[in-house]
N, C-alpha and C positions, 0 to 999 in steps of 0.2 A: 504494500500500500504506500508507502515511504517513496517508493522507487516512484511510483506513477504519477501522485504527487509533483517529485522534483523534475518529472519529464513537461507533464504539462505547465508548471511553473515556467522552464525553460524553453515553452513554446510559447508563453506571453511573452519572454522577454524578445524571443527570434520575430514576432509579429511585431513587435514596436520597434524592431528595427527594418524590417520590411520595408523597403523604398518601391519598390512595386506596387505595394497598394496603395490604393485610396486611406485618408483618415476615416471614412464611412465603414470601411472594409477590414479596418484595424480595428475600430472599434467593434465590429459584427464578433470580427475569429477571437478577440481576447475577453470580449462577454462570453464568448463559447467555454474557452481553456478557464475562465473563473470559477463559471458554472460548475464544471468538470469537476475543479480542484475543491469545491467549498461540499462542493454531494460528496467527493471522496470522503473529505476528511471529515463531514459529520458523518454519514455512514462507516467511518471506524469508531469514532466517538460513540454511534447507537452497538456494533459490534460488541464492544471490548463492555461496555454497561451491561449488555446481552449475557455475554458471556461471566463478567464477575456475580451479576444478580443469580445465573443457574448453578456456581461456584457456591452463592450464601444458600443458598434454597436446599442443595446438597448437603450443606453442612447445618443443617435446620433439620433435616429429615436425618439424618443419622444421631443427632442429637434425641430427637422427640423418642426415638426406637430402646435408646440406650434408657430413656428417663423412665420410660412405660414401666421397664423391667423395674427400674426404681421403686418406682408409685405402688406397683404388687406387692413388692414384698414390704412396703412401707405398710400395706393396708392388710396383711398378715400379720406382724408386729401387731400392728395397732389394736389388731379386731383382738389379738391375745390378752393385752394390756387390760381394755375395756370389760374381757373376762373376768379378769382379777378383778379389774374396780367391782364390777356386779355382782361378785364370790363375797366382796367386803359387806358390800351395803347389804347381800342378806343374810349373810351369817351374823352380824353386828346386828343388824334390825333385829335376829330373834333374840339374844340377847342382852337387850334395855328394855324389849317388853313380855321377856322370862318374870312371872312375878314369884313372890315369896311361896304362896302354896303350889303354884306350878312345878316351882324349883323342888320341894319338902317331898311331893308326888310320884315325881320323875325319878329324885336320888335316891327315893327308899325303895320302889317301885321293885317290880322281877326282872327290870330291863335297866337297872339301876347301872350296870359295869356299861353298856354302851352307853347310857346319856352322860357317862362321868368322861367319857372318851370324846362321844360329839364334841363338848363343851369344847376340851382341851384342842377340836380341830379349828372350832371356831372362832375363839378367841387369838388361835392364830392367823387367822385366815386377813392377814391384812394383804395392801396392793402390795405386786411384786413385779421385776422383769419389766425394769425405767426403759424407755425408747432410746433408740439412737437409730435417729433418722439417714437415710440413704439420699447425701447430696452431693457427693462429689462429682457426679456428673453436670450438675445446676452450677455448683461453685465454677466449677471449668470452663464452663462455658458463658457466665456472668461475666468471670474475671478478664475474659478474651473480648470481652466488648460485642457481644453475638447476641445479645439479648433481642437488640433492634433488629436484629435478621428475621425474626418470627413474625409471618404480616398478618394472620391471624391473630386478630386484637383480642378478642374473647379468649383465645388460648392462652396468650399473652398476657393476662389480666390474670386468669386462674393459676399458672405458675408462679408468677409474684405474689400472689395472694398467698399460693400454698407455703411455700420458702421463706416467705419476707415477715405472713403475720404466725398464719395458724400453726407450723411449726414449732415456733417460739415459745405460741402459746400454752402446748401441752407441752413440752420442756419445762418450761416455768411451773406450770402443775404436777409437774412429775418431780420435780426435785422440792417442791412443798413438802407435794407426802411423803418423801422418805423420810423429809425432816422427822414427821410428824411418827412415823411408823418408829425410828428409832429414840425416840421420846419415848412411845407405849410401850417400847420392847426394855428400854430403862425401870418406865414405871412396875412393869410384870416383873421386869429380873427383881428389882426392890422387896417385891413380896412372895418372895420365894419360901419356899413355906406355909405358908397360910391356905386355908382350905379353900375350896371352891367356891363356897357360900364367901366367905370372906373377898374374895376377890371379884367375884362377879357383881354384889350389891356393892361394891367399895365405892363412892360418890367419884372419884378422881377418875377411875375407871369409866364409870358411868360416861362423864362428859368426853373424855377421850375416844368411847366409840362410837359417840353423837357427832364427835368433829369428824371425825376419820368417815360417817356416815355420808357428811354432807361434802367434806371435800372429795368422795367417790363419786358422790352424784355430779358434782361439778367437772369432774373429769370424767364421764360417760359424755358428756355434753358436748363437753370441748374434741372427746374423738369421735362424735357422732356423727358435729359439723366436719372434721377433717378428712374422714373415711368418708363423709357425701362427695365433699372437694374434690378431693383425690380418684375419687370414681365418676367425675363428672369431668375432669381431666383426660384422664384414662379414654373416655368415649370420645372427645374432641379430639384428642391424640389420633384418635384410630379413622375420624373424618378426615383430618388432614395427611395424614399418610394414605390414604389411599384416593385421592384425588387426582 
């Protein structure tokens, strides 16, 4: 293209020096050779844009492929986590409204060795198995400046969203509750010893699996929205990859 370019260039300047023609005639053939030379070189100008946009588009479609696999197992994780939270809030829920003669019924009862076992699963039964989100492919490709390459705006919106908020968000929740789990696991070690009834109606107890109750529910929440996210991701993904 360079080459053709400097040939036609070089036939404006052989026309302006042209003494055979007319100035009517110079000016015909050297609007010609301009012509030529200005369609060349914006027709390389649309080329070379052609060719770097199908370059980002490539590098967009192998990105989104790599991220899918991501997002899966993100929402495996997640759906595990969620488990636990839900294992808490109702093993905890039966246990603050266990009441006295429930309790007296249960421990003397014929079935007395299993309900003194239940207790002891559910009192342990707090969240377990913190996230650790799958971004290195997001980070990689953020940090490359590629982000703008995604022309799907709705796609584009749901991976920042998912990365930028809602990730964070159940981190931040996650690292609550451990707080909170190794407080209870403090307070149990403390009264080690002491019988079942003791421990189970112990008021400190009590409010520790009211908090532990509601900070589970709040994190069922937070991975209900991110598991929606993340599977409404997932489908967009799968429009634009195969378009």
């Amino acid at each position: 293209m360079q080459d053709e370019i400097r040939k036609h260039s070089k036939n404006v300047i052989n026309k302006m020096q042209n003494d055979k023609h007319s100035i009517a005639e110079k000016i015909k053939e050297i609007s010609i050779e301009i012509f030529i030379i200005v369609f060349a070189v914006s027709f390389s100008i649309w080329l070379h844009g052609w060719s770097e946009h199908r370059h980002q588009q490539e590098e967009v479609k192998e990105f989104l492929s790599d991220l899918k696999d991501d997002i899966k197992n993100d929402i495996l994780s997640m759906e595990a986590i969620k488990k636990s939270y839900s294992n808490t809030v109702e093993s905890f829920t039966y246990l603050i409204n266990l009441s006295d003669s429930q309790y007296d019924s249960l421990s003397l009862g014929k079935d007395s060795v299993t309900f003194n076992e239940n207790l002891k699963v559910k009192i342990q039964s707090v969240p377990s198995g913190w996230r650790k989100t799958n971004c290195g492919n997001y980070e990689g490709f953020k940090s490359s400046g590629k982000i703008g390459f995604i022309e799907n705006k709705k796609l584009k919106k749901l991976i920042l969203e998912y990365y930028e908020q809602l990730n964070p968000m159940t981190s931040i929740q996650d690292e609550y509750s451990r707080k909170e789990v190794e407080k209870f696991g403090d307070l149990i070690f403390g009264m080690a010893g002491q019988k079942g009834r003791e421990i189970i109606f112990n008021p400190k107890i009590k409010l520790h699996l009211s908090l532990m109750i509601m900070m589970s529910n709040s994190s069922i929440e937070n991975y209900d929205e991110t598991i929606l996210s993340a599977k409404t991701m997932i489908a967009e993904i799968d429009k634009d990859l195969h378009e």
